[in-house]
SETOR-632216 format. One line per field, with one value per atom (N, C-alpha, C): residue number from 1; atom name; residue in three letters; x, y, z. Coordinates in steps of 0.02 Angstrom, whole numbers, padded with zeros to 5 digits. Each point is the difference from the previous one (the first is absolute). Example, Ala and Ser with C-alpha at 12.3 -4.5 7.8 and 13.67 -1.06 7.14 Angstrom:
BEGIN
num = (1/1/1/2/2/2) .
atomo = (N/CA/C/N/CA/C) .
residuo = (Ala/Ala/Ala/Ser/Ser/Ser) .
c1 = (00660/-00045/00045/-00018/00042/-00039) .
c2 = (-00284/00059/00060/00053/00059/00055) .
c3 = (00390/00000/00000/-00036/00003/00037) .
// end
This chain:
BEGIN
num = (1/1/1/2/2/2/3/3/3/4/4/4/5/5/5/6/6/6/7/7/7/8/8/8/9/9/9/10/10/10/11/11/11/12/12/12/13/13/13/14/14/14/15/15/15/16/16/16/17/17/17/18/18/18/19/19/19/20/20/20/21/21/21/22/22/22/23/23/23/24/24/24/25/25/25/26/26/26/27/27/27/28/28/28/29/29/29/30/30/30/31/31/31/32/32/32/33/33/33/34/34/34/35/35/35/36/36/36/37/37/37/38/38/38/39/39/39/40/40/40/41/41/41/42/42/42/43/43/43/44/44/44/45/45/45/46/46/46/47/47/47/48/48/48/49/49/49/50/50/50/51/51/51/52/52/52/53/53/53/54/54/54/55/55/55/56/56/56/57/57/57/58/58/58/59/59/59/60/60/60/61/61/61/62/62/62/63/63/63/64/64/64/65/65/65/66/66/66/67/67/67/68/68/68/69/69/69/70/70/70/71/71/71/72/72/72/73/73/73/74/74/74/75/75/75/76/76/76/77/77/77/78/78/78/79/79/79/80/80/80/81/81/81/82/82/82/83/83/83/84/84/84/85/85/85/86/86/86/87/87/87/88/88/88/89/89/89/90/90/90/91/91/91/92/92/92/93/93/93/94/94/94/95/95/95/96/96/96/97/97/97/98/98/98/99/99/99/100/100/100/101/101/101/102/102/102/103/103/103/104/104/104/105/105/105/106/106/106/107/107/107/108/108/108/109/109/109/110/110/110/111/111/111/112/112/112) .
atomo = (N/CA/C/N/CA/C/N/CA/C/N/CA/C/N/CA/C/N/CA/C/N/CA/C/N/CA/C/N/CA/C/N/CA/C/N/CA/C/N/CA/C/N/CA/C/N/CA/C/N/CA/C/N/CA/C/N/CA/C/N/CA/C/N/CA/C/N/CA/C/N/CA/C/N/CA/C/N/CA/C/N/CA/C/N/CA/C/N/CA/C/N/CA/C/N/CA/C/N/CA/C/N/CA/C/N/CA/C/N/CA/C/N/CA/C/N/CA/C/N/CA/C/N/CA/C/N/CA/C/N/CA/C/N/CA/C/N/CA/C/N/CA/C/N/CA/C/N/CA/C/N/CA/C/N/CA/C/N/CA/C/N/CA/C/N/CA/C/N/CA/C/N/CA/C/N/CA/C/N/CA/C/N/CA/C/N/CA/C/N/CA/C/N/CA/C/N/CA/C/N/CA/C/N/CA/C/N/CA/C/N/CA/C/N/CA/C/N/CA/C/N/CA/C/N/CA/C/N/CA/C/N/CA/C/N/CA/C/N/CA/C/N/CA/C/N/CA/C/N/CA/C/N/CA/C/N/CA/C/N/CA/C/N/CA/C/N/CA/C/N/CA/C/N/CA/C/N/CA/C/N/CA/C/N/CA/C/N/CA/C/N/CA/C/N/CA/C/N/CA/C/N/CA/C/N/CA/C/N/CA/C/N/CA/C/N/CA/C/N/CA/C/N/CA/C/N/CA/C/N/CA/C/N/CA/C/N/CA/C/N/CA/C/N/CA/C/N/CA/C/N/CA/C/N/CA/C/N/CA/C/N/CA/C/N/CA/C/N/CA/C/N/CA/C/N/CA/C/N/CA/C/N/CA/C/N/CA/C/N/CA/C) .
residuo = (Unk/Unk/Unk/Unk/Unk/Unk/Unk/Unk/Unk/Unk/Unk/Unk/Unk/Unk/Unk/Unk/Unk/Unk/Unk/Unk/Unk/Unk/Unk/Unk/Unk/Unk/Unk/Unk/Unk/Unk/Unk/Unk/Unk/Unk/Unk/Unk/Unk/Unk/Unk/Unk/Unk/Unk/Unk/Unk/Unk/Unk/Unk/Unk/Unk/Unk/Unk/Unk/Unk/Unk/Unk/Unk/Unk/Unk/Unk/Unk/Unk/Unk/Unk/Unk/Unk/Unk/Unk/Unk/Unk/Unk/Unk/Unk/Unk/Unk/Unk/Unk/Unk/Unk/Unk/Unk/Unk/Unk/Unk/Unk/Unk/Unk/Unk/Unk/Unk/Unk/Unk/Unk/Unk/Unk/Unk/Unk/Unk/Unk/Unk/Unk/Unk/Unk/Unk/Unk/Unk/Unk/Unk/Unk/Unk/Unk/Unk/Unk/Unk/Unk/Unk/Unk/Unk/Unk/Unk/Unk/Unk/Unk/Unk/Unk/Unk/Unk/Unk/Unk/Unk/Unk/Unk/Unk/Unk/Unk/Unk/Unk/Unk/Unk/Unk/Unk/Unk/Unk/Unk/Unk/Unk/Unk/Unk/Unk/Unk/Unk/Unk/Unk/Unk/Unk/Unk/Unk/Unk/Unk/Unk/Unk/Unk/Unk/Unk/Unk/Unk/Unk/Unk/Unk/Unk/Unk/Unk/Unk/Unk/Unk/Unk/Unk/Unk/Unk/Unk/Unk/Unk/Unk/Unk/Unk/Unk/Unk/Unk/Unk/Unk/Unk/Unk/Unk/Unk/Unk/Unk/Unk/Unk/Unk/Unk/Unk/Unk/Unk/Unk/Unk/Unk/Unk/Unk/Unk/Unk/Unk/Unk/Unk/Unk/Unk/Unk/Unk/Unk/Unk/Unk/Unk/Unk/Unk/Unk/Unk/Unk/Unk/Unk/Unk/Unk/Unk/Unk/Unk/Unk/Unk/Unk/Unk/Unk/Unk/Unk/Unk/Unk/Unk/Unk/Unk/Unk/Unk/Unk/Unk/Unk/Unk/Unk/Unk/Unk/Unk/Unk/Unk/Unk/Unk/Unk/Unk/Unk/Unk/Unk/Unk/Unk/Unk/Unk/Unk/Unk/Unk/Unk/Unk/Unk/Unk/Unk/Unk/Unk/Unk/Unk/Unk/Unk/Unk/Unk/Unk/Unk/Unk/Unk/Unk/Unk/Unk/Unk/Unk/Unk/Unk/Unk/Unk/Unk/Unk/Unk/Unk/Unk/Unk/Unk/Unk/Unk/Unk/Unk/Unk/Unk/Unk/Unk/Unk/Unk/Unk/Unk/Unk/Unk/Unk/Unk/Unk/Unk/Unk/Unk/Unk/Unk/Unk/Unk/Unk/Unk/Unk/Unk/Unk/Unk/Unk/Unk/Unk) .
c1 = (00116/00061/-00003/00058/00001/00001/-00045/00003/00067/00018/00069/-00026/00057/-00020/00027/-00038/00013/00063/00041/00060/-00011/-00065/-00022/-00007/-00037/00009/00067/00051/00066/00020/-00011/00043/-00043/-00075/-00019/00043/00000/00007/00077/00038/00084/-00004/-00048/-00011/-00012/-00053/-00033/00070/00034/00049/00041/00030/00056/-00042/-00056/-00025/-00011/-00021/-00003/00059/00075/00067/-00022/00003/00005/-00047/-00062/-00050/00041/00039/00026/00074/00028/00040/-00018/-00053/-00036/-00039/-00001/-00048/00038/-00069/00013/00033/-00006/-00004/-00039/-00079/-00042/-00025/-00010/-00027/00019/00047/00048/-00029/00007/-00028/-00080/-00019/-00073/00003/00038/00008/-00023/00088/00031/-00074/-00038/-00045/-00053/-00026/-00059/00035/00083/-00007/00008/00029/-00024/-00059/-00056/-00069/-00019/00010/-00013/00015/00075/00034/-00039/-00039/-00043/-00040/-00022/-00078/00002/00086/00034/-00026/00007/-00033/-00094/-00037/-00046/-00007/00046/00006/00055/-00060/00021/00002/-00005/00006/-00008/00064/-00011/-00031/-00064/-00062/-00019/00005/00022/00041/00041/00074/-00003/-00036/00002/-00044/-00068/-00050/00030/00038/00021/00035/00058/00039/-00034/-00061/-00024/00014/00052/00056/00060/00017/00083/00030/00035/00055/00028/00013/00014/00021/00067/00013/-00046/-00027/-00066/-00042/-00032/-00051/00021/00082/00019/00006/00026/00011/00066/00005/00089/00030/-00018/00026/00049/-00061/00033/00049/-00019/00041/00078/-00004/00085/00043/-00060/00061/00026/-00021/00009/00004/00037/00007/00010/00034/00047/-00080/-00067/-00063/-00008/00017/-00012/00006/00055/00033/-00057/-00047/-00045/-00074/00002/-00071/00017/00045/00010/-00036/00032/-00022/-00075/-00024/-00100/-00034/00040/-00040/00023/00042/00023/-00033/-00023/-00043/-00081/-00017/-00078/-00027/-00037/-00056/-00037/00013/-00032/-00070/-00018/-00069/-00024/-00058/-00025/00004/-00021/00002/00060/00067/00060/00031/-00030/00002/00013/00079/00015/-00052/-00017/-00042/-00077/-00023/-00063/-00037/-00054/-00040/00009/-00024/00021/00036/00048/00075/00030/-00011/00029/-00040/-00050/-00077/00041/00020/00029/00066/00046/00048/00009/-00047/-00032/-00020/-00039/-00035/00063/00028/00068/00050/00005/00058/-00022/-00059/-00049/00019) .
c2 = (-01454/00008/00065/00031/00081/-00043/00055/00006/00034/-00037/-00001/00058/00060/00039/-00023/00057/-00038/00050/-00022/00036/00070/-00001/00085/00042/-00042/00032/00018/-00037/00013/00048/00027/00042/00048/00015/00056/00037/-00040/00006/00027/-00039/00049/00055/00007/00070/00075/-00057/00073/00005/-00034/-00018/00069/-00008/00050/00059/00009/00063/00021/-00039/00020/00033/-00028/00021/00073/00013/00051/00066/-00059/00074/00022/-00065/00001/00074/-00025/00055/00097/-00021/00076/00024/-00031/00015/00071/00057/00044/00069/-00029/00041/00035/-00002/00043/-00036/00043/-00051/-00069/00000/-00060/-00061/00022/-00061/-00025/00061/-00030/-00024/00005/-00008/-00073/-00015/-00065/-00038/00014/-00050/-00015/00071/-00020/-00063/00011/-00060/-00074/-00003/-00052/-00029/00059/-00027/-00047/00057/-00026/-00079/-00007/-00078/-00054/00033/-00075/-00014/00038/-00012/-00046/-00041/-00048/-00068/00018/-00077/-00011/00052/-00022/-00030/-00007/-00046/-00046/-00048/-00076/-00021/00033/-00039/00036/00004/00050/00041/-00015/00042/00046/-00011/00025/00068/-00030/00058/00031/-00007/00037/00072/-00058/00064/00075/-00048/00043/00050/-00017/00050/00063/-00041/00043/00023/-00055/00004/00033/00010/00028/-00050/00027/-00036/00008/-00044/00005/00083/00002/00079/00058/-00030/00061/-00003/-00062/-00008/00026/-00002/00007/00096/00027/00069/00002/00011/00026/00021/00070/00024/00009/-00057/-00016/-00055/-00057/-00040/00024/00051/00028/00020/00040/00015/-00066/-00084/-00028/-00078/00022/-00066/-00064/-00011/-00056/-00052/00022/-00019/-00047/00013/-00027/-00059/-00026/-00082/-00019/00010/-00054/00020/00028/00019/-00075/-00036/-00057/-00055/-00019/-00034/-00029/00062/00019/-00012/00018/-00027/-00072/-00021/-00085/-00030/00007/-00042/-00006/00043/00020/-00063/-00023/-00078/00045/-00044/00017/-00030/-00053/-00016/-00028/00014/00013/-00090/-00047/-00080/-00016/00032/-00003/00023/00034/00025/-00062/00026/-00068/-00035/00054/00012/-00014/00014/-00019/-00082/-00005/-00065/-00040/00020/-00035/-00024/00049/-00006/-00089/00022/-00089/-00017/-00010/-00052/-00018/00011/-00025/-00021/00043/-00057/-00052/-00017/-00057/-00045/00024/-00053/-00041/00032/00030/-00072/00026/-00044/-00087/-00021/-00034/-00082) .
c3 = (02480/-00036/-00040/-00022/-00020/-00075/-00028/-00092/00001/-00067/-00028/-00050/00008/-00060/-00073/-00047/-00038/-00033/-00069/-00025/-00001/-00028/-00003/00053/00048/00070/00033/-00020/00035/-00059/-00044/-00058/00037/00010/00005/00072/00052/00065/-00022/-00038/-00012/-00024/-00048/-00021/00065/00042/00063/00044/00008/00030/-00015/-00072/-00007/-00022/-00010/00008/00070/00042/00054/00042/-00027/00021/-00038/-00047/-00022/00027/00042/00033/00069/00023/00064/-00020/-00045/-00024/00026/-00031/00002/00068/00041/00057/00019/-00001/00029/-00070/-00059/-00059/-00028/00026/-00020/-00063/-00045/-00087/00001/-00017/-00018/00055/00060/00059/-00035/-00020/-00014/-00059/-00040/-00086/00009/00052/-00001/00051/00050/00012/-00036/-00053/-00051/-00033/-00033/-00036/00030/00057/00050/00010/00020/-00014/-00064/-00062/-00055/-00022/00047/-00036/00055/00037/00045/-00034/-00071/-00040/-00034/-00014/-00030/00034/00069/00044/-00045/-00026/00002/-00092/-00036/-00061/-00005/-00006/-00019/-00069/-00024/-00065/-00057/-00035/-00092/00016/-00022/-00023/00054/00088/00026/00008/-00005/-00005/-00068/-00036/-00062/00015/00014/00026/00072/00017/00081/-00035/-00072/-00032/-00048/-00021/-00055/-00052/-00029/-00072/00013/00078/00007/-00001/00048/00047/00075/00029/00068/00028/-00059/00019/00004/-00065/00001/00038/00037/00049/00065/00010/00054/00011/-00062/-00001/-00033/-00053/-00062/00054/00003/00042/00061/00039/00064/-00021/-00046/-00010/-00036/-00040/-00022/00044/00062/00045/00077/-00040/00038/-00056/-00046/-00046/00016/00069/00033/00005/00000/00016/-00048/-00074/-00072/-00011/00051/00003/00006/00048/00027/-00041/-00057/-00042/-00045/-00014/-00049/00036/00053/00055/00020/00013/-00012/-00048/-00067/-00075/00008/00002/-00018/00022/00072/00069/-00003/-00047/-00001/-00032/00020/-00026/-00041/-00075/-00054/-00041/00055/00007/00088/00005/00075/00001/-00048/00024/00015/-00017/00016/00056/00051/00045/00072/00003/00074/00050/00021/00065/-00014/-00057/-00015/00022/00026/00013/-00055/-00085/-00065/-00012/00009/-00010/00058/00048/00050/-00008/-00015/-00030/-00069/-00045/-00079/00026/00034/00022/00035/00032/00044/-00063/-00027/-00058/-00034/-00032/-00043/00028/00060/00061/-00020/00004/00020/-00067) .
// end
């Protein structure tokens, strides 16, 4: 059976999504094509935090925009919708985590 992603996983994946429209935009622009896939790259680094502490460390006291590039992000604001999305969804402790063994091991108990 396929793992169910989890909220965060579907916020991150909307995020690569409309950045990715935006690299598709540019194909064949020179800078800008590459601008727009560094920050594409950059927003898959999102799949690899699960949780707060996580995504805090991945930011390094920014913010999405800033992790992503000001820059690139001003001249593509329409992106910004989905930076709320990504913070809301992030598991703010790892035992809280859907998908975790603990996690359906305590709701099993829990159920019981």
């Amino acid at each position: 059976m396929p793992r169910q992603r989890t909220d965060y996983e579907k916020a991150v994946g909307q995020l690569i999504s409309a950045i990715q429209k935006e690299w598709t935009k540019h194909a064949g622009e020179g800078d800008i094509e590459k601008q727009s896939e560094a920050v594409m790259y950059r927003a898959h680094h999102f799949y690899k935090t699960e949780t707060q502490a996580d995504f805090e460390q991945l930011l390094q006291g920014g913010d999405i925009e800033r992790y992503l590039g000001s820059d690139w992000v001003k001249k593509h604001p329409q992106i910004r919708q989905y930076f709320k999305h990504v913070e809301n969804s992030v598991t703010p402790n790892p035992a809280l985590k859907q998908d975790a063994p603990s996690a359906r091991l305590l709701a099993t108990r829990w159920a019981s």
